[in-house]
N, C-alpha and C positions, 0 to 999 in steps of 0.2 A: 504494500500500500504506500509507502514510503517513499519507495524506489519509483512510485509509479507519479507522484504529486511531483518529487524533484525533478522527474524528466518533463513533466508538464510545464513545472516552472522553468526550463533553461529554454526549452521549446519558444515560451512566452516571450522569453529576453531577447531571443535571438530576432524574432519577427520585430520587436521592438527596435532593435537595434538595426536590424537590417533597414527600415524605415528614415534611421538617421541617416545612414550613410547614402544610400541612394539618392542622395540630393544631386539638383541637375547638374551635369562639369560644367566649366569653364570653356565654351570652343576653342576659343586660345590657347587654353593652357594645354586643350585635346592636341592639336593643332604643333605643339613644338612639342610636345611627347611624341610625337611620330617623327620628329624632325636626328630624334636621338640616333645616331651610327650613321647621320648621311651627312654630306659636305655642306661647309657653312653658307654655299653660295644657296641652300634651299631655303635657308632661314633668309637670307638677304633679299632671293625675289620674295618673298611672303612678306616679309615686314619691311622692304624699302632697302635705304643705306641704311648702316648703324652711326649713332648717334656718337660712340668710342668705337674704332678700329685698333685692335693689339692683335695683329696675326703673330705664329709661331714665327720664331726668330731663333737662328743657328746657336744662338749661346743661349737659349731658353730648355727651360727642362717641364713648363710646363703646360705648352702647348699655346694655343691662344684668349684671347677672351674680346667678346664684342657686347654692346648692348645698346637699345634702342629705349628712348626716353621721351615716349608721346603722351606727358602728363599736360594736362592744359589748364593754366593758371588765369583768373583774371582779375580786375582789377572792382572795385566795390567801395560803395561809400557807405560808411555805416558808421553808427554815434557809437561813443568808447568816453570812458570816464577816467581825466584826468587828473592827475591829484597836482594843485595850484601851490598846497601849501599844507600848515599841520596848523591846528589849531590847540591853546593849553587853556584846560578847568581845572579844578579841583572835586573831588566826591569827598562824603565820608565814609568815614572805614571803620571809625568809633568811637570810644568814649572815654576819657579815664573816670575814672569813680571818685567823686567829690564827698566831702566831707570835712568836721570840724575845723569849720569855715574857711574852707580850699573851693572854691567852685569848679564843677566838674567843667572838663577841655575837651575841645572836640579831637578826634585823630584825622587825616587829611591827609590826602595822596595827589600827584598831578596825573591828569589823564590826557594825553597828547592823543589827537583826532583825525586824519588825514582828512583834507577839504580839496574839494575841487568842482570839475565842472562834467556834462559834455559837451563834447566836442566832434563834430562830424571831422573823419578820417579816412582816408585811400587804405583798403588794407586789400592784402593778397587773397584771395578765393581759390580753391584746388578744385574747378570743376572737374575733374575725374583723374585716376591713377593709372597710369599706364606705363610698366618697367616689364623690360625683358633684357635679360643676358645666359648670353652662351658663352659655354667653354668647352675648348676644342681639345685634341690633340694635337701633337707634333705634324700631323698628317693635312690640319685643318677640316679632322670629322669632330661630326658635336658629340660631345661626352656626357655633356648637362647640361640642359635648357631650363630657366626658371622663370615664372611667371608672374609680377605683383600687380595687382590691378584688372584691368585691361578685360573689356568683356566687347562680343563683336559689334557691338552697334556706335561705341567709342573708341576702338583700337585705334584711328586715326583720325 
């Protein structure tokens, strides 16, 4: 009976899990996964020139490395809050204990404020991520293609 609930239970997990993984790839990333053992000139008609060119070189031991950098930034005005200056109060913090005819004292600390404004400002946007680099061999075949960003309807 036992034997028979634990295998229901991994059964369960695994559907579970399979569920997660099955998420849809990346065509891109599908895309230079097939690119792995062919020469780099396949990765360069798919993606264009590269953006760094390091081919193998005679005193090199470890092949080449290229990458293409179709990240596209722009520009944006947006309000951001500048600090002008600091501002100084005082709180209290407490009290000494008064008595035969001592009047009680306040205790008192400074509390410095940052002050400022906004201010409309130019700041940079990352409308979308798009990094690929390959690494070759000595041969100029690809070893390892990696993929950050980059999905097909913004690859370029």
């Amino acid at each position: 009976m036992a034997s028979s609930i634990l295998k229901s239970g991994i059964a369960a997990a695994a559907v579970l899990l399979s569920g997660c993984i099955a998420s849809k790839p990346d065509p891109v990333q599908q895309a230079a996964d097939a690119m792995v053992g062919k020469p780099i000139s396949v990765a360069i008609q798919a993606f264009g020139p590269p953006t760094l060119n390091l081919p193998p070189c005679s005193y090199c031991t470890d092949g080449g490395t290229y990458a293409w950098d179709n990240t596209r930034i722009s520009k944006q005005w947006q309000s951001r809050w500048v600090q002008t200056g600091t501002e100084t109060s005082q709180r209290v913090i407490g009290q000494t204990q008064g008595g035969h005819g001592i009047a009680p004292m306040l205790i008192t600390e400074d509390v410095t404020t940052p002050v400022g404004e906004n201010r409309m400002m130019q700041v940079d946007t990352v409308d979308f991520l798009c990094n690929i680099q390959a690494f070759t061999d000595m041969k100029d075949v690809i070893k390892s293609i990696d993929v950050v960003g980059c999905t097909s309807a913004d690859r370029y």
